[in-house]
C-alpha positions in Angstrom: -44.9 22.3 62.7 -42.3 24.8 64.4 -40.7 21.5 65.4 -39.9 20.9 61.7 -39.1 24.4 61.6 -36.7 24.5 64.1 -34.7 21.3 62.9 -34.6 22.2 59.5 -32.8 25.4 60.7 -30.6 24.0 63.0 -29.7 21.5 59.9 -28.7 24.4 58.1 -25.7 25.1 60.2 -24.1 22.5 58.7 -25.3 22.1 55.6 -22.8 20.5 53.5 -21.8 17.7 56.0 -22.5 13.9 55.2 -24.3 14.1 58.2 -26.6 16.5 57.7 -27.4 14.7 54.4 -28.9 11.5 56.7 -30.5 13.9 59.0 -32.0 15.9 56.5 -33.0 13.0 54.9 -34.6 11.7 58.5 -36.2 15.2 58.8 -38.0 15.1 55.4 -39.7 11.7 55.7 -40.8 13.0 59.4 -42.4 16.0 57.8 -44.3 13.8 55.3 -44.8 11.7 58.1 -46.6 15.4 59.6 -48.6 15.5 56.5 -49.8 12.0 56.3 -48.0 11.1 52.8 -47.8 7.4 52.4 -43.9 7.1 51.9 -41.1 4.5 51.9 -37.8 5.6 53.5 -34.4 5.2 52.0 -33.7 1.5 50.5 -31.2 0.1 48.3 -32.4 -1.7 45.3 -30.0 -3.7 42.8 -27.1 -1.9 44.2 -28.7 1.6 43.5 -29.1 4.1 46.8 -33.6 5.5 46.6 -33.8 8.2 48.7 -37.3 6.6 49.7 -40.6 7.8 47.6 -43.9 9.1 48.3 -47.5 8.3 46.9 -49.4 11.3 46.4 -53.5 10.9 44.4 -51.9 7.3 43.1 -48.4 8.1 41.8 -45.5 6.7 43.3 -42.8 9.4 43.3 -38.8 8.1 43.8 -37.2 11.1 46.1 -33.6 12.5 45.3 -32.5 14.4 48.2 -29.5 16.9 48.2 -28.2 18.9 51.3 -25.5 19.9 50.0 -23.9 24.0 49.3 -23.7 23.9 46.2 -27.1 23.7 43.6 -27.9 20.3 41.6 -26.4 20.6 38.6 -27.4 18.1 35.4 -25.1 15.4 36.7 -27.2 14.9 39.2 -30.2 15.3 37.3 -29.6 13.0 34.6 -28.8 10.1 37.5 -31.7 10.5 39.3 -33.8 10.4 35.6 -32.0 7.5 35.0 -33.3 5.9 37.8 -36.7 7.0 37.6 -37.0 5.7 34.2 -36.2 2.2 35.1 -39.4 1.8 37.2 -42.9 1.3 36.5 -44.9 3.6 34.4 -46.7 5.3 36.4 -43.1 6.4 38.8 -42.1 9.8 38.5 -39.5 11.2 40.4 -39.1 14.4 43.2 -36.0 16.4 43.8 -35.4 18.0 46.8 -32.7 20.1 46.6 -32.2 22.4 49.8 -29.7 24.6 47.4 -31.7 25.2 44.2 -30.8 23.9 40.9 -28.8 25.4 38.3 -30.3 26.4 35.0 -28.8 23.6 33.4 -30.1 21.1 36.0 -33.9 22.6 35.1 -33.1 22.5 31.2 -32.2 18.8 31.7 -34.7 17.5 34.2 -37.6 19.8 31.6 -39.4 18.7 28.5 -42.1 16.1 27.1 -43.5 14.2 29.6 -40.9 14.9 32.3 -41.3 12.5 35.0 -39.3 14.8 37.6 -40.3 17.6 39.6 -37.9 19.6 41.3 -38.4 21.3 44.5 -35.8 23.7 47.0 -35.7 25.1 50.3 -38.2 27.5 49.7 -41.2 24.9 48.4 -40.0 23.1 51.7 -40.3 26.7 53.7 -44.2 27.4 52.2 -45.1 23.9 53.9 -44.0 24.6 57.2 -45.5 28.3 57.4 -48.8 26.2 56.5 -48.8 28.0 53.2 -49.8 24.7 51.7 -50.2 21.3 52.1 -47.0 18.2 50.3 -50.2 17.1 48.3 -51.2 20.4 47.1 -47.4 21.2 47.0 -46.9 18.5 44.4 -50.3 18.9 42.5 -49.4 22.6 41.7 -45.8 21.9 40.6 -46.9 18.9 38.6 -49.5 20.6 37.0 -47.2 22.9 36.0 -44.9 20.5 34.4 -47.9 19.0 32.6 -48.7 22.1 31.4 -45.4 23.9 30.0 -42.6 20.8 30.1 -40.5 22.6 32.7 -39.8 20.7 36.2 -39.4 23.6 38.3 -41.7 26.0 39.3 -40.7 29.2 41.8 -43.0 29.9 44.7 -43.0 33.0 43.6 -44.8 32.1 40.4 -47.5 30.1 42.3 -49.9 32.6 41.5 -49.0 33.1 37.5 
C-alpha cells in the first residue's frame, strides 16, 4: 500500500500534464487491482474514450478520470452522464476527480436516481491509509446518493 502511496505522490508533481493523466490512470486500475475489484481498463467504444469500469456487489460502474488542476466543472459532468446513460441499466458511472468538483459539477451530476458518484483525492487518500476498503468506499458514497440524490459525499461527513 505505501507503494500506491508513494506514486500517487510523486504523480502529484505534475499534476496537470497529459502524462500524468495516463499514469494516473495506470495507477488507479493498479490500486483496484490492490483491492481485488474486477475492472476493465481504458477502451474505446464507438469512437467514445471509457476510462475502464469496475464491478463492485453486481454493478458495473464506467470510470471518468481527471488529473487535472483545476476541479470538474458540469461540462465535464454532463459528458460523462451522457455516456453512462447510453449503457445498460444497471451501469452507473464513478468520477474520480484528483481536484474536487465544483459546486455546479455536484448540482449537475445530483438528483433522482443519479447514476454517478463522484469521488476526489481525499476518498482516494482514506483507501490507502487503510481507512477503508474501494467496495466499502463505493457502498457508503452510493448509499448516500440513494439516500439524499446528491453524488458527492465528503470524507468528512462519513460519519453523519
Amino acid at each position: 500500500m505505501s507503494s500506491l502511496e508513494d506514486r500517487l505522490r510523486d504523480l502529484s508533481g505534475q499534476l496537470g500534464t497529459q502524462q500524468a493523466g495516463y499514469d494516473f490512470q495506470t495507477w488507479y486500475y493498479d490500486m483496484l487491482d490492490f483491492f481485488e475489484v474486477p475492472t476493465r481498463r481504458p477502451y474505446v467504444i464507438e469512437g467514445r474514450q471509457i476510462d475502464g469500469s469496475v464491478t463492485v456487489q453486481g454493478t458495473t460502474y464506467l470510470n471518468e478520470l481527471k488529473f487535472t488542476t483545476d476541479q470538474a466543472g458540469a461540462p465535464d459532468v454532463d459528458v460523462f452522464y451522457r455516456k453512462v446513460q447510453d449503457k445498460a441499466d444497471n451501469t452507473m458511472g464513478i468520477m474520480v476527480s484528483i481536484s474536487g468538483y465544483s459546486s455546479a459539477a455536484i448540482d449537475a451530476a445530483s438528483g433522482a436516481r443519479t447514476p454517478l458518484l463522484l469521488l476526489d483525492h481525499s476518498h482516494l487518500y482514506l483507501l490507502l491509509t487503510w481507512g477503508m476498503t474501494f467496495i466499502e468506499l463505493v457502498d457508503r458514497v452510493r448509499r448516500h446518493a440513494s439516500q439524499t440524490s446528491r453524488a458527492y459525499l465528503a470524507v468528512r461527513d462519513f460519519n453523519g
